[in-house]
Phi, psi and omega in degrees: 000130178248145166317122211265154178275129181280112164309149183276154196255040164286143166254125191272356184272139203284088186244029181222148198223035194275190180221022184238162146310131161230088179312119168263327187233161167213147180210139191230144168229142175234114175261127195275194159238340178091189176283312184277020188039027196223057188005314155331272179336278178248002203293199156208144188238133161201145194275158204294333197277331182095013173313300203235086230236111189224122153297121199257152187194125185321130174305150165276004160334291182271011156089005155265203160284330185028062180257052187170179175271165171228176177290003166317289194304321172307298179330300165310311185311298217303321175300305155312300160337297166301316170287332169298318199259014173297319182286319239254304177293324149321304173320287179322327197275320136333354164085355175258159204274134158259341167335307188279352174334095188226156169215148195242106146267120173246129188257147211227143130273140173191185193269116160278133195275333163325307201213348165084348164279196204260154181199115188283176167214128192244114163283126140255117150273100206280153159215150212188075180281123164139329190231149198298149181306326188285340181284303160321294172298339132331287203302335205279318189267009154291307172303316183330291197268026167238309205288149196265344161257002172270306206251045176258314158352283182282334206248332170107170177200131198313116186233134150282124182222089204232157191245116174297133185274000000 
């Protein structure tokens, strides 16, 4: 018999009034370059704690082997992860089975036409057998504004970039 997992003690409701960021979780990866010197490429990514210790490896898309994760793919996880459990929290607070829940992300790498640089794009596809469209999509447009990877999405999200002395 396994053990229920204790669900996070999150809120959907805008109960903080601070005039700062206020951080709950924090987490670091440190990334390598690997043989090709090239993090993209060859890296290995593994997080401090060691949870998360990976070889990273060009798609074959993109002209690798594409034997291995690549960050797309990490991206989608984490996002799709995070829009599940916005909605998951929602469901509950409705009184609806979140059980059937799935999401589906595809994360796109491409040419931004603006600048000729690189630019991702994300399709999330929900699937909710069981429950009405109209309800569901309610939730969906909740989640939109709770998950913290939807809304790094619409709003960008504040980044820092310093060369360690």
């Amino acid at each position: 018999m396994t053990e229920r997992i204790q669900l996070p003690t999150l809120s959907t409701e805008k109960d903080y009034d601070g005039d700062e960021f206020l951080p709950i979780y924090t987490t670091t990866v440190t990334v390598h370059g690997g043989v090709a010197l090239h993090g993209r490429a060859s890296g290995r990514a593994r997080s401090s704690d060691g949870a998360l210790d990976l070889d990273l490896h060009m798609p074959a898309e993109l002209g690798g082997d594409g034997k291995g994760t690549n960050p797309e793919q990490l991206f989608a996880a984490g996002f799709a992860a995070c829009f599940h459990g916005a909605l998951s929290l929602l469901a509950r607070q409705e009184a609806l089975d979140p059980a059937p829940i799935s999401v589906v992300a595809t994360v796109a790498f491409g040419r931004d036409p603006e600048d000729g640089g690189f630019v991702l794009h994300v399709d999330l596809v929900v699937q909710w057998p069981g429950v009405a469209a109209d309800v569901a999509t309610g939730l969906l447009e909740k989640a939109d504004t709770l998950c913290p990877y939807a809304r790094m999405a619409w709003r960008g999200t504040p980044t820092t970039i310093t060369l360690a002395s």
